[in-house]
Residue frames as a rotation matrix with the C-alpha (Angstrom) as fourth column:
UNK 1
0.743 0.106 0.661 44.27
-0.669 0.072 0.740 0.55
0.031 -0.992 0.124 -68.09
UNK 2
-0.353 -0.841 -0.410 47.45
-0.808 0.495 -0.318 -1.32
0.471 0.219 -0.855 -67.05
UNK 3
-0.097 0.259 -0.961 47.58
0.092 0.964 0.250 -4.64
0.991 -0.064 -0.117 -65.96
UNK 4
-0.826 0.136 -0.547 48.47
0.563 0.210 -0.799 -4.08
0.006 -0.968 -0.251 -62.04
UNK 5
-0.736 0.609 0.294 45.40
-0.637 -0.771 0.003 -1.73
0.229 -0.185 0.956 -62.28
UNK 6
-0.243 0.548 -0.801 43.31
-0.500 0.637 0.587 -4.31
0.831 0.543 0.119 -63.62
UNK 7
-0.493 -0.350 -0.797 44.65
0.429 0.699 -0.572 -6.33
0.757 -0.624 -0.194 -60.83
UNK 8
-0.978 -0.180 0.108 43.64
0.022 -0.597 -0.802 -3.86
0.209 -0.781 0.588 -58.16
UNK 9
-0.366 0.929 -0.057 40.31
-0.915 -0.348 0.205 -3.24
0.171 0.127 0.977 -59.54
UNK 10
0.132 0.662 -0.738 39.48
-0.474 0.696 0.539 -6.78
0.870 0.279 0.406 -59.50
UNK 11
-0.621 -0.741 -0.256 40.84
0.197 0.169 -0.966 -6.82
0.758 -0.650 0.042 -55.84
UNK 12
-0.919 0.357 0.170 39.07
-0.395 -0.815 -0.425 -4.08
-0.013 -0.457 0.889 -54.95
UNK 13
0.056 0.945 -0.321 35.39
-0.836 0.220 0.503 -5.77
0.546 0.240 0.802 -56.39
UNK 14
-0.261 -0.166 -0.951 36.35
0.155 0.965 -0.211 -9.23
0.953 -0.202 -0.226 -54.94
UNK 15
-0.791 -0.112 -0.601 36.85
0.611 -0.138 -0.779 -7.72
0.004 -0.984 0.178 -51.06
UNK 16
-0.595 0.801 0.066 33.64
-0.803 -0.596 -0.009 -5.18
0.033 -0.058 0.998 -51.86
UNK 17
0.233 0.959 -0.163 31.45
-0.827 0.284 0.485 -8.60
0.512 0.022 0.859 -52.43
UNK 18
-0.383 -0.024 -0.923 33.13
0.394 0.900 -0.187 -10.63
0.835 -0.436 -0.336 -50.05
UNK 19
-0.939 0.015 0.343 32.24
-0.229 -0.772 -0.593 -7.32
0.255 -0.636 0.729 -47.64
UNK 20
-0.336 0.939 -0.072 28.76
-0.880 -0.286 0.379 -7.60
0.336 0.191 0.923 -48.98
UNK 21
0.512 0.662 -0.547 27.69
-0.220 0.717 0.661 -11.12
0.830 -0.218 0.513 -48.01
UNK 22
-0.763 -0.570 -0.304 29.85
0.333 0.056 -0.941 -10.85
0.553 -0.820 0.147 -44.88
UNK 23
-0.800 0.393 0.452 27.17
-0.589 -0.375 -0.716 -8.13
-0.112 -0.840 0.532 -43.40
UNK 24
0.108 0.785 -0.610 24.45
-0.721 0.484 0.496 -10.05
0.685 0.386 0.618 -45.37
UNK 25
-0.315 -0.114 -0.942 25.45
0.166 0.971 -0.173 -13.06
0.934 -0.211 -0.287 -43.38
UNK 26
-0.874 -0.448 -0.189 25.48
0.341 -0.287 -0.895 -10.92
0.347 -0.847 0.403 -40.37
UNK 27
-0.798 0.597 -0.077 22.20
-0.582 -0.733 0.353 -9.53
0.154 0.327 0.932 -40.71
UNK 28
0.243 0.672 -0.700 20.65
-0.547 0.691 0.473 -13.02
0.801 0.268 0.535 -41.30
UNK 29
-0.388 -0.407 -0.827 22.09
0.294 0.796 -0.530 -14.19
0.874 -0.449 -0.188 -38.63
UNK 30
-0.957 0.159 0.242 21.03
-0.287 -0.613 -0.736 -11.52
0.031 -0.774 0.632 -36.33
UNK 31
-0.727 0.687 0.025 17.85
-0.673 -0.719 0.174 -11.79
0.137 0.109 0.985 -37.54
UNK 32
0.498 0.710 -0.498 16.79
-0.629 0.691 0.357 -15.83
0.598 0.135 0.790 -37.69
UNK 33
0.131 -0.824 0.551 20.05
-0.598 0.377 0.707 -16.83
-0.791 -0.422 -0.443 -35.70
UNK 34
-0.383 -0.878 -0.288 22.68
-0.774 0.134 0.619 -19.08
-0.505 0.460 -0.731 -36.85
UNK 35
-0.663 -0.083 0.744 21.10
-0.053 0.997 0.064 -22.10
-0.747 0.003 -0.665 -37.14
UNK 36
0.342 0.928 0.145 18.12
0.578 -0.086 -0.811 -21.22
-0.741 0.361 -0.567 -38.95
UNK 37
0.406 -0.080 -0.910 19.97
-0.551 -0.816 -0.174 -19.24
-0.729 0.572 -0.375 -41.53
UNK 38
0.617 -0.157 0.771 20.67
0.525 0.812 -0.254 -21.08
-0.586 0.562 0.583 -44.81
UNK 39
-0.426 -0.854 -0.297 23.22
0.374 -0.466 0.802 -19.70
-0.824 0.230 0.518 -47.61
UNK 40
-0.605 0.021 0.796 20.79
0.711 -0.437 0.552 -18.75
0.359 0.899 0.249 -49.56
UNK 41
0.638 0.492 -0.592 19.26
0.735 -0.617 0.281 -16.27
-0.227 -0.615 -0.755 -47.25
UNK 42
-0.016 -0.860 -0.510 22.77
0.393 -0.474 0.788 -14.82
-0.919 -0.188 0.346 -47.46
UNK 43
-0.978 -0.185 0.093 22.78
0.156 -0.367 0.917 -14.52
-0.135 0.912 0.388 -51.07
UNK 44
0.053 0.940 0.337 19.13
0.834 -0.228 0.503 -13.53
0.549 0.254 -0.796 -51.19
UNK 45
0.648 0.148 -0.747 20.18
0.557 -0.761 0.332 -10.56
-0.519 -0.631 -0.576 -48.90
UNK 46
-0.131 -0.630 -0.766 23.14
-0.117 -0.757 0.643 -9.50
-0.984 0.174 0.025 -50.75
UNK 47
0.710 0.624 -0.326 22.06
-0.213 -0.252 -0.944 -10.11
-0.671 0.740 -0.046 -54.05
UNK 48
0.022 -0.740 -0.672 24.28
-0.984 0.101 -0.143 -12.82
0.174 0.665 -0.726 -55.08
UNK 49
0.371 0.229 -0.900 24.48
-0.540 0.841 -0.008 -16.14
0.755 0.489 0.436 -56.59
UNK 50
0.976 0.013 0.218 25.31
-0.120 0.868 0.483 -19.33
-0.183 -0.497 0.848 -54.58
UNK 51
0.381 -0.896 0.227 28.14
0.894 0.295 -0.336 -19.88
0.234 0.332 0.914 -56.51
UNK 52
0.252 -0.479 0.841 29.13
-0.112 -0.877 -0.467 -16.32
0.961 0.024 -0.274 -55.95
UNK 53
0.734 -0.084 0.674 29.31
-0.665 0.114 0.738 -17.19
-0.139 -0.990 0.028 -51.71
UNK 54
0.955 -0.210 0.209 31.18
0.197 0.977 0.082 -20.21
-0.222 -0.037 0.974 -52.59
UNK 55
0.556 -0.801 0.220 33.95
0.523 0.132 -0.842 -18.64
0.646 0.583 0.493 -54.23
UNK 56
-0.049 -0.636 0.770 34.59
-0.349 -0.711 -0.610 -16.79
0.936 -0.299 -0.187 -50.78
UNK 57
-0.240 0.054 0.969 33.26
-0.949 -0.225 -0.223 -19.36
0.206 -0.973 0.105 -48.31
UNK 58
-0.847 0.138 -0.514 33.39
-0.060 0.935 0.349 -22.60
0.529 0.326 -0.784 -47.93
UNK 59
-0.484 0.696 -0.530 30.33
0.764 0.632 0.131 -22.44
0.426 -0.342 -0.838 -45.28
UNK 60
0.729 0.680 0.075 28.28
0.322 -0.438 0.839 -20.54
0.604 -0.588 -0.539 -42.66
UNK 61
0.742 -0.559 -0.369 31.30
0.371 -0.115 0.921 -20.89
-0.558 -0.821 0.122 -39.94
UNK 62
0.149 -0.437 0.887 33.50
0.897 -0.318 -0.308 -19.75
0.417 0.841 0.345 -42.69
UNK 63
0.166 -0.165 0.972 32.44
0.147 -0.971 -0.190 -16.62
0.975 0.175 -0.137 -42.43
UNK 64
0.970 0.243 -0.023 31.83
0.106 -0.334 0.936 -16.22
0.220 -0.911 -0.350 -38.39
UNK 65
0.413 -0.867 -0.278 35.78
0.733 0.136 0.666 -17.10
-0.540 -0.479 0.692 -38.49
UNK 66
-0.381 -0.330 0.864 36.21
0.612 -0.790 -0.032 -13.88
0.693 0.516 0.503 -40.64
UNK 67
0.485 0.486 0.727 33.80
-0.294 -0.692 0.659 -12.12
0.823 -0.534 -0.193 -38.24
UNK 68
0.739 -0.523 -0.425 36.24
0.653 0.399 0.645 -13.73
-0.168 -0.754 0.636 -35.39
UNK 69
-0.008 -0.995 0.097 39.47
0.969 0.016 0.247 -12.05
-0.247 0.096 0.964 -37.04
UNK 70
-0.263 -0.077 0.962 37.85
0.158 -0.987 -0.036 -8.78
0.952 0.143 0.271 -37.38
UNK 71
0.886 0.461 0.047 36.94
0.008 -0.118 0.993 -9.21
0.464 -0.879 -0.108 -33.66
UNK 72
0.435 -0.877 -0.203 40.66
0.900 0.427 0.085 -10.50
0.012 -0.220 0.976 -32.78
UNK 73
-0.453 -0.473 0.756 41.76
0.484 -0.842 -0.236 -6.81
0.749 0.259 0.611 -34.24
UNK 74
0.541 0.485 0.687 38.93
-0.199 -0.720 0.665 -4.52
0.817 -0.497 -0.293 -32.56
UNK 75
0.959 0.283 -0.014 40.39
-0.016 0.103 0.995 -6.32
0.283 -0.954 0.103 -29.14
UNK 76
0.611 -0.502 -0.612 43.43
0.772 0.549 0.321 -6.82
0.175 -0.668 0.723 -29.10
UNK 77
-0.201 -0.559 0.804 44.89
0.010 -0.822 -0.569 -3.29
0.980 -0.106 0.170 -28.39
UNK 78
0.347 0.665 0.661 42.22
-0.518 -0.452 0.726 -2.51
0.782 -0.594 0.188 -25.91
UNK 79
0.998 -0.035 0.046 43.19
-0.013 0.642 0.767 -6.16
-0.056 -0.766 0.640 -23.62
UNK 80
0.279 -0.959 -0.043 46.67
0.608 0.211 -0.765 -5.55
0.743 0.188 0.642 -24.62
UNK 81
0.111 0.200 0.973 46.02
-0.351 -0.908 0.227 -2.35
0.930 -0.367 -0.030 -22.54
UNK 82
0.838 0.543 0.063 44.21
-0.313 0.382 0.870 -4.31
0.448 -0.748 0.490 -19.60
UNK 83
0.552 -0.596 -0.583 47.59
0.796 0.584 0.157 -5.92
0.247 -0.550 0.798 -18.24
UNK 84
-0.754 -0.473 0.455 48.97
0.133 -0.789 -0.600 -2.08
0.643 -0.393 0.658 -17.97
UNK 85
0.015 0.737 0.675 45.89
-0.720 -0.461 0.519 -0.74
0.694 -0.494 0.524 -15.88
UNK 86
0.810 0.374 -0.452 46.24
-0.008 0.778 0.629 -4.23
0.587 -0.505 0.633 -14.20
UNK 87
-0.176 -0.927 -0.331 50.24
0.761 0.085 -0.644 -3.45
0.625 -0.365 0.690 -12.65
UNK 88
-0.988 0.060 -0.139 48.76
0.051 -0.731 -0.681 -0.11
-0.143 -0.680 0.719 -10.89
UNK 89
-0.640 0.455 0.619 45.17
0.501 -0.363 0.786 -0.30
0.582 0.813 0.005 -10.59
UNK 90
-0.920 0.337 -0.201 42.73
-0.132 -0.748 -0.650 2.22
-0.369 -0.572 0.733 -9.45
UNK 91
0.031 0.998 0.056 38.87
0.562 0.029 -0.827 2.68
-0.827 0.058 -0.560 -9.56
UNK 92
0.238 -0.040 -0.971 39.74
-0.594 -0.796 -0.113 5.52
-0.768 0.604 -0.213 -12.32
UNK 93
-0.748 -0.660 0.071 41.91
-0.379 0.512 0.771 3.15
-0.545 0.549 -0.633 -14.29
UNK 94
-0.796 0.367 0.481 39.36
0.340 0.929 -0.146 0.38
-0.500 0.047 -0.865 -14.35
UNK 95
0.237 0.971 0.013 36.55
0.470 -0.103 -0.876 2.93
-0.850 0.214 -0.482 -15.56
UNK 96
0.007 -0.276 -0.961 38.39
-0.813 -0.561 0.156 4.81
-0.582 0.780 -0.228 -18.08
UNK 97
-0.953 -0.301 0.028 39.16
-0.231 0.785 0.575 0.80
-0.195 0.542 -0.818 -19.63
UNK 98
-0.626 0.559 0.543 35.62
0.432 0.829 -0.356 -0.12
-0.649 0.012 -0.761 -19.07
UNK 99
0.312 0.726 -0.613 33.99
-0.002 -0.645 -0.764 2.81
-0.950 0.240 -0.199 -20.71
UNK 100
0.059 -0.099 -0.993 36.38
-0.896 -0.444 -0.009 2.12
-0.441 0.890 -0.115 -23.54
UNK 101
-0.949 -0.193 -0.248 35.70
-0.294 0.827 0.480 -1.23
0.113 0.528 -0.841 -24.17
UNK 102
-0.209 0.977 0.046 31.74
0.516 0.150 -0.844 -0.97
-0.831 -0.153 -0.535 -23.78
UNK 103
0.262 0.120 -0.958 32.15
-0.662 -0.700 -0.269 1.83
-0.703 0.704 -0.104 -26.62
UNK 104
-0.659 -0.255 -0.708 33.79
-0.747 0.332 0.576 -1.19
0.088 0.908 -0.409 -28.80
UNK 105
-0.675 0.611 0.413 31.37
0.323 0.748 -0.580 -3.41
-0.663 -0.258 -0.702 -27.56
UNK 106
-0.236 0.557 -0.797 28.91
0.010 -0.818 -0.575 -1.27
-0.972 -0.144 0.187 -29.30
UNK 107
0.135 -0.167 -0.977 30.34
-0.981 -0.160 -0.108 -1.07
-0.138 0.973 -0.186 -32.67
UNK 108
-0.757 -0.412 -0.507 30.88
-0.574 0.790 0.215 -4.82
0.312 0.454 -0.834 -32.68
UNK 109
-0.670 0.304 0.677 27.79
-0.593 0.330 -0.735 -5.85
-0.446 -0.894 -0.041 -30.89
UNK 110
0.704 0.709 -0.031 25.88
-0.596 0.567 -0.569 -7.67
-0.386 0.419 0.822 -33.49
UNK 111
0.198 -0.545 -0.815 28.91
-0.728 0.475 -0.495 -9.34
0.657 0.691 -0.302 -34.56
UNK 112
-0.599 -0.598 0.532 29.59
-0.748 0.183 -0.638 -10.40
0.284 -0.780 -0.557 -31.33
UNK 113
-0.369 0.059 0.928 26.54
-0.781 0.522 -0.344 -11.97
-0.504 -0.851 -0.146 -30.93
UNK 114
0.789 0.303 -0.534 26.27
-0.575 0.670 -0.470 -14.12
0.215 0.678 0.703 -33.95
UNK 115
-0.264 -0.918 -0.297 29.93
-0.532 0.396 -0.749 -15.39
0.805 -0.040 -0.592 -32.67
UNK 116
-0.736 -0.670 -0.098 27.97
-0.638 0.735 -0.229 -16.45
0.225 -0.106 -0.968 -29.89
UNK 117
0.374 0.910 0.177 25.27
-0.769 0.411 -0.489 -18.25
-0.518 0.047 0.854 -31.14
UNK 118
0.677 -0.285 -0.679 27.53
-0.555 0.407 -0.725 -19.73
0.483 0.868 0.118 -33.44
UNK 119
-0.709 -0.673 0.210 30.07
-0.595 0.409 -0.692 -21.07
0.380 -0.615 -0.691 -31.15
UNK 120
-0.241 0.569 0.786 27.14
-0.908 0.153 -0.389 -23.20
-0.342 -0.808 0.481 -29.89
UNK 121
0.547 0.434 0.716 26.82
-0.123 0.888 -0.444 -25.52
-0.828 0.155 0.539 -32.30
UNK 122
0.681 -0.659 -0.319 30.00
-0.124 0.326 -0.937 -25.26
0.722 0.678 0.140 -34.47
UNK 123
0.848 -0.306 -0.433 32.75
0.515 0.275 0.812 -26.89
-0.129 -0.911 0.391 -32.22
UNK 124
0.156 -0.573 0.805 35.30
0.868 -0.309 -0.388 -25.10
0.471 0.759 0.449 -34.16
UNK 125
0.019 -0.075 0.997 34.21
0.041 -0.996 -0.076 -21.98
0.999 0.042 -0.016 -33.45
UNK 126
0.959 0.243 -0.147 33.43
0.097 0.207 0.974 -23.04
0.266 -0.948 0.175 -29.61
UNK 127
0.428 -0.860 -0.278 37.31
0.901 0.429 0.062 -23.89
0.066 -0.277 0.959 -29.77
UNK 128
-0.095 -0.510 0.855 38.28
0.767 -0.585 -0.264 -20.87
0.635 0.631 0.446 -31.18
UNK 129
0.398 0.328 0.857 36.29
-0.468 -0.730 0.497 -18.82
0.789 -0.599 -0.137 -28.35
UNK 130
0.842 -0.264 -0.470 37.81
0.535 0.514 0.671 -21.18
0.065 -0.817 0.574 -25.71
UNK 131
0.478 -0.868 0.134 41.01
0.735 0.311 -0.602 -20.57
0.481 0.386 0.787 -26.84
UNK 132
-0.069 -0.262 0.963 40.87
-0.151 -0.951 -0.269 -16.49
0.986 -0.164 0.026 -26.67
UNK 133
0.842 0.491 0.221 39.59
-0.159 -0.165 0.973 -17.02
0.515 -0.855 -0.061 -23.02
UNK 134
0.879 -0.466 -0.100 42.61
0.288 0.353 0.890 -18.67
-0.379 -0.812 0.445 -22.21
UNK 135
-0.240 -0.858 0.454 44.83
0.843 -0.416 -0.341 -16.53
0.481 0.301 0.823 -23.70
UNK 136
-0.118 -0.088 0.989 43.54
0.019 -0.996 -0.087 -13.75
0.993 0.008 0.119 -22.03
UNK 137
0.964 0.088 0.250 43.48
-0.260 0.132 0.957 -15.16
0.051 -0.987 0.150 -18.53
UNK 138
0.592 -0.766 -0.252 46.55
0.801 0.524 0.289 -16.17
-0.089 -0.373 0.924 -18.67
UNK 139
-0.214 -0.519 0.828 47.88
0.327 -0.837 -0.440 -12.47
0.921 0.177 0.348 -19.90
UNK 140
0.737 0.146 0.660 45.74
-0.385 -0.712 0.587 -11.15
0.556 -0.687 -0.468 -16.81
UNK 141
0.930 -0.250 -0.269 47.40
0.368 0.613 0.700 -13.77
-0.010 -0.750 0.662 -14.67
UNK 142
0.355 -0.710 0.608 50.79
0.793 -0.116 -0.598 -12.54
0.495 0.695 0.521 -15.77
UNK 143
-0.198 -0.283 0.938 50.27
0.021 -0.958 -0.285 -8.99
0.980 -0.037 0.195 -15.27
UNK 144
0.585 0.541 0.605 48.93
-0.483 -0.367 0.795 -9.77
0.652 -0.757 0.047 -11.96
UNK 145
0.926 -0.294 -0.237 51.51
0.373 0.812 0.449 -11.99
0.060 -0.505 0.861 -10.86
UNK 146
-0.220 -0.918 0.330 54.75
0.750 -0.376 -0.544 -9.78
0.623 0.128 0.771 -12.27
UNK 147
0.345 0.443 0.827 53.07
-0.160 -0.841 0.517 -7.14
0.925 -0.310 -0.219 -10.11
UNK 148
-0.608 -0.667 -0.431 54.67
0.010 0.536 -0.844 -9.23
0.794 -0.517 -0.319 -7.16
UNK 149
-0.282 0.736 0.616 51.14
-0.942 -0.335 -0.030 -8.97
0.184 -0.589 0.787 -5.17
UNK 150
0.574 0.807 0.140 49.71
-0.810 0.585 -0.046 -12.18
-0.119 -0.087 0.989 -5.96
UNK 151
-0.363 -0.874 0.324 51.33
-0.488 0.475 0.733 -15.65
-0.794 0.107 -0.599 -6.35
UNK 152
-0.725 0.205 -0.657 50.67
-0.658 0.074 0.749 -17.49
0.202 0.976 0.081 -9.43
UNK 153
-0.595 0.777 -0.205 47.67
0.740 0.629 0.237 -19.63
0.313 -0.011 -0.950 -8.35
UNK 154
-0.406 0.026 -0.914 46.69
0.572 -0.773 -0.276 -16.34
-0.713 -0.634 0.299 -6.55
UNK 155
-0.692 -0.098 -0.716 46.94
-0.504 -0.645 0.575 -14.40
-0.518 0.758 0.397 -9.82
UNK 156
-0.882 0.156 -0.444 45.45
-0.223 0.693 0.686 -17.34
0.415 0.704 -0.576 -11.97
UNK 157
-0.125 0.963 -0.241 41.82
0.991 0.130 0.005 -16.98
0.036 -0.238 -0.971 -10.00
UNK 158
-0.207 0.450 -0.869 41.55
0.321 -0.808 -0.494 -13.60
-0.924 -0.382 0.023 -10.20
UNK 159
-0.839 -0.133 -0.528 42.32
-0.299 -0.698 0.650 -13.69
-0.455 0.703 0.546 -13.49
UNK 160
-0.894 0.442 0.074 39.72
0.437 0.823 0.364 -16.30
0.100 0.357 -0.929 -14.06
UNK 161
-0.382 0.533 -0.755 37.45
0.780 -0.252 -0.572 -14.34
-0.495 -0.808 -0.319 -11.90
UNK 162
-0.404 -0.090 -0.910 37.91
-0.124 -0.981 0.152 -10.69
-0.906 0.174 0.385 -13.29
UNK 163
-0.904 0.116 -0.411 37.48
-0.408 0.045 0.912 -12.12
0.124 0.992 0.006 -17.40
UNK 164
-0.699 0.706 -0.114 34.32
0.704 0.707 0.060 -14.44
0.123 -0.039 -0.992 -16.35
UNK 165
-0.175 0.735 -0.655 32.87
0.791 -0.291 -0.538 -11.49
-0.586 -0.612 -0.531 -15.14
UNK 166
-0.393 0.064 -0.917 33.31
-0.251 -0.967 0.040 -9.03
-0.885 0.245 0.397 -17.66
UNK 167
-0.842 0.539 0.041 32.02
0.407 0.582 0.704 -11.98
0.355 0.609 -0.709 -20.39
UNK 168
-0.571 0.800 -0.184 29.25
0.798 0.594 0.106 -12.05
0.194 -0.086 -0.977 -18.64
UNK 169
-0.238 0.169 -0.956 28.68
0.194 -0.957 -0.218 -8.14
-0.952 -0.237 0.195 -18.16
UNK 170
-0.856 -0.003 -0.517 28.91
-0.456 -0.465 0.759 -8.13
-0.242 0.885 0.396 -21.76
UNK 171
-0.722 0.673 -0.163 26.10
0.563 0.707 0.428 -11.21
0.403 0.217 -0.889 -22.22
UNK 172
0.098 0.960 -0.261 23.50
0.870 -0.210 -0.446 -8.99
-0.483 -0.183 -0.856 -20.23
UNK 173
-0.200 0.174 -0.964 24.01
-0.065 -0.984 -0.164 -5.86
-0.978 0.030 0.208 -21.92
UNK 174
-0.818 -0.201 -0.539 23.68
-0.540 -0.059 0.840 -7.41
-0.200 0.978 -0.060 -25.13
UNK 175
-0.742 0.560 0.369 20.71
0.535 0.826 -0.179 -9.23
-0.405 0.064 -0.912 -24.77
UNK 176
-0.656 0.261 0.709 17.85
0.520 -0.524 0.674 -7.57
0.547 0.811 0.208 -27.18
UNK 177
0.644 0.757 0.109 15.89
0.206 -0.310 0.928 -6.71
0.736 -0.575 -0.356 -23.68
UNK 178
-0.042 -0.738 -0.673 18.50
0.920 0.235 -0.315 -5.69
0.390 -0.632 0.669 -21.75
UNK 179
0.590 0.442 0.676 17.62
0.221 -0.893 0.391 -2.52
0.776 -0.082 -0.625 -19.63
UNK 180
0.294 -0.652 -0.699 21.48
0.927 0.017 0.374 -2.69
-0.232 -0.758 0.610 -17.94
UNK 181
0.920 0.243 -0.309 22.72
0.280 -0.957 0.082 0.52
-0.276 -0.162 -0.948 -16.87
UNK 182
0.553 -0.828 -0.092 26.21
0.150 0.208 -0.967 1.00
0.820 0.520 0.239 -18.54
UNK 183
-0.307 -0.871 0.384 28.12
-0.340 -0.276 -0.899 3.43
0.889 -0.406 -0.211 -16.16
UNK 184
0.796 0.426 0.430 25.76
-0.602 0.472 0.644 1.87
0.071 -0.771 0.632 -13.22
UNK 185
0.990 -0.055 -0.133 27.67
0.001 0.926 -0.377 -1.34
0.144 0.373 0.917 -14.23
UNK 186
-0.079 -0.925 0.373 31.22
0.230 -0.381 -0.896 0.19
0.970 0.015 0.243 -15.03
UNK 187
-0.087 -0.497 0.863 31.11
-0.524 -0.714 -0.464 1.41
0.847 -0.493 -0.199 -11.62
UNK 188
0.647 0.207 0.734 29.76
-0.658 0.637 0.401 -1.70
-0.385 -0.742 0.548 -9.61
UNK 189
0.900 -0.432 0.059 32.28
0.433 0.901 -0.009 -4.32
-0.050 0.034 0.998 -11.37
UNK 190
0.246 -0.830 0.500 35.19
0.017 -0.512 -0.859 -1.71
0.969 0.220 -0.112 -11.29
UNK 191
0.411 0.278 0.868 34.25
-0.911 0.153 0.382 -1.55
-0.027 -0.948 0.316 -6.99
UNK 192
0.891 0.226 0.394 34.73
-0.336 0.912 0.236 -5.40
-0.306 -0.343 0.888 -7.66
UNK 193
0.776 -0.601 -0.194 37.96
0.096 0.415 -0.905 -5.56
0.624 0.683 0.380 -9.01
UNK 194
-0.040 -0.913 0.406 39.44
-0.536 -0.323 -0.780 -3.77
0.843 -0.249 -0.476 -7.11
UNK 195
0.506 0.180 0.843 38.00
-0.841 0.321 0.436 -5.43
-0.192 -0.930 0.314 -3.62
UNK 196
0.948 0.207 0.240 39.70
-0.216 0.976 0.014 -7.93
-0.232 -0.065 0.971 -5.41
UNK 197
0.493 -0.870 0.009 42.74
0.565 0.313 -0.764 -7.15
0.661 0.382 0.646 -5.97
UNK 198
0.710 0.055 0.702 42.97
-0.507 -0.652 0.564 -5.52
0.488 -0.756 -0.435 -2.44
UNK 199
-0.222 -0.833 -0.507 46.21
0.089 0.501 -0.861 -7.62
0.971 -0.236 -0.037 -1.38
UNK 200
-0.765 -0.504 0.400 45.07
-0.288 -0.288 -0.913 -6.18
0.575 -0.814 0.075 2.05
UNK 201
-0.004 0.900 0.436 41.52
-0.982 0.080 -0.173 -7.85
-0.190 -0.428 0.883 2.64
UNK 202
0.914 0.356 0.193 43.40
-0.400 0.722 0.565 -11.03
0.062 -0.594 0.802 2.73
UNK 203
-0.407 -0.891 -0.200 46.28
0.155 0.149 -0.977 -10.94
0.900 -0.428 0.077 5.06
């Protein structure tokens, strides 16, 4: 075996057991929440040493800020989207976006909500979710202002408006009792966007 193999292979094992006590973390978190979860839960789930966590995490929030930057990816096509559908939008528009960001909701939905349980009581991470909010109100605001409909204080509450509400669409459908109707939903806050961004129901 050559060296850069070597090299690979021991890449390759490193990112396979930093994988492994990532879901392990994810798991335990789901399962006792954040607070209540100690690092050796973690390494009692993935079947690995203290020192083995250490050499890929310095903590608990560590990791959530790894489970942040695989969250950062899943989204940021999808809202990169949202400011096109926002220059022309339509009831169609708005459901085709919501149905495809309820479908990543899905696949990320236990991560999503150990990010926030965690964000409760690591300020870090609190920051770190603050942050995205206001980066992504201000993108709507943007797209809703260059649209030449709204002026910028105009734009800047809807955008506030529109993101607050789809947070919070996402908070009841994730809750472990949550008996919300998806396309029910998708089809009452899509109704609401647009009544809001009706330029003609207030002039």
């Amino acid at each position: 075996m050559t060296d850069v193999a070597r090299t690979n292979m021991r890449d390759l094992q490193k990112e396979m057991t930093r994988t492994r006590l990532k879901d392990a973390a994810v798991a335990c978190f789901v399962e006792n929440g954040y607070l209540a979860t100690a690092v050796t839960d973690i390494t009692k789930t993935a079947g690995a040493t203290r020192a083995t966590f250490y050499l890929h995490y310095k903590t608990k929030a560590d990791v959530v800020h790894a489970l942040l930057d695989e969250l950062d990816i899943a989204y940021a096509e999808p809202f990169a989207e949202f400011a096109t559908v926002l220059a022309n939008p339509s009831l169609d528009a708005f459901r085709t976006w919501l149905t495809e960001i309820i479908g990543i909701w899905g696949q990320t939905r236990d991560v999503s909500i150990v990010v926030s349980d965690a964000a409760s009581v690591e300020r870090e991470i609190g920051e770190r979710r603050a942050r995205s909010f206001d980066f992504e109100t201000d993108r709507i605001a943007k797209a809703l202002s260059n649209s030449g409909q709204w002026a910028a204080k105009q734009a800047a509450i809807r955008a506030v408006l529109i993101f607050s509400q789809l947070e919070s669409l996402f908070v009841q459908w994730s809750a472990r009792d949550s008996e919300l109707d998806a396309e029910e939903a998708i089809d009452v806050l899509a109704a609401m966007w647009m009544a809001a961004l009706d330029p003609k129901a207030f002039h």
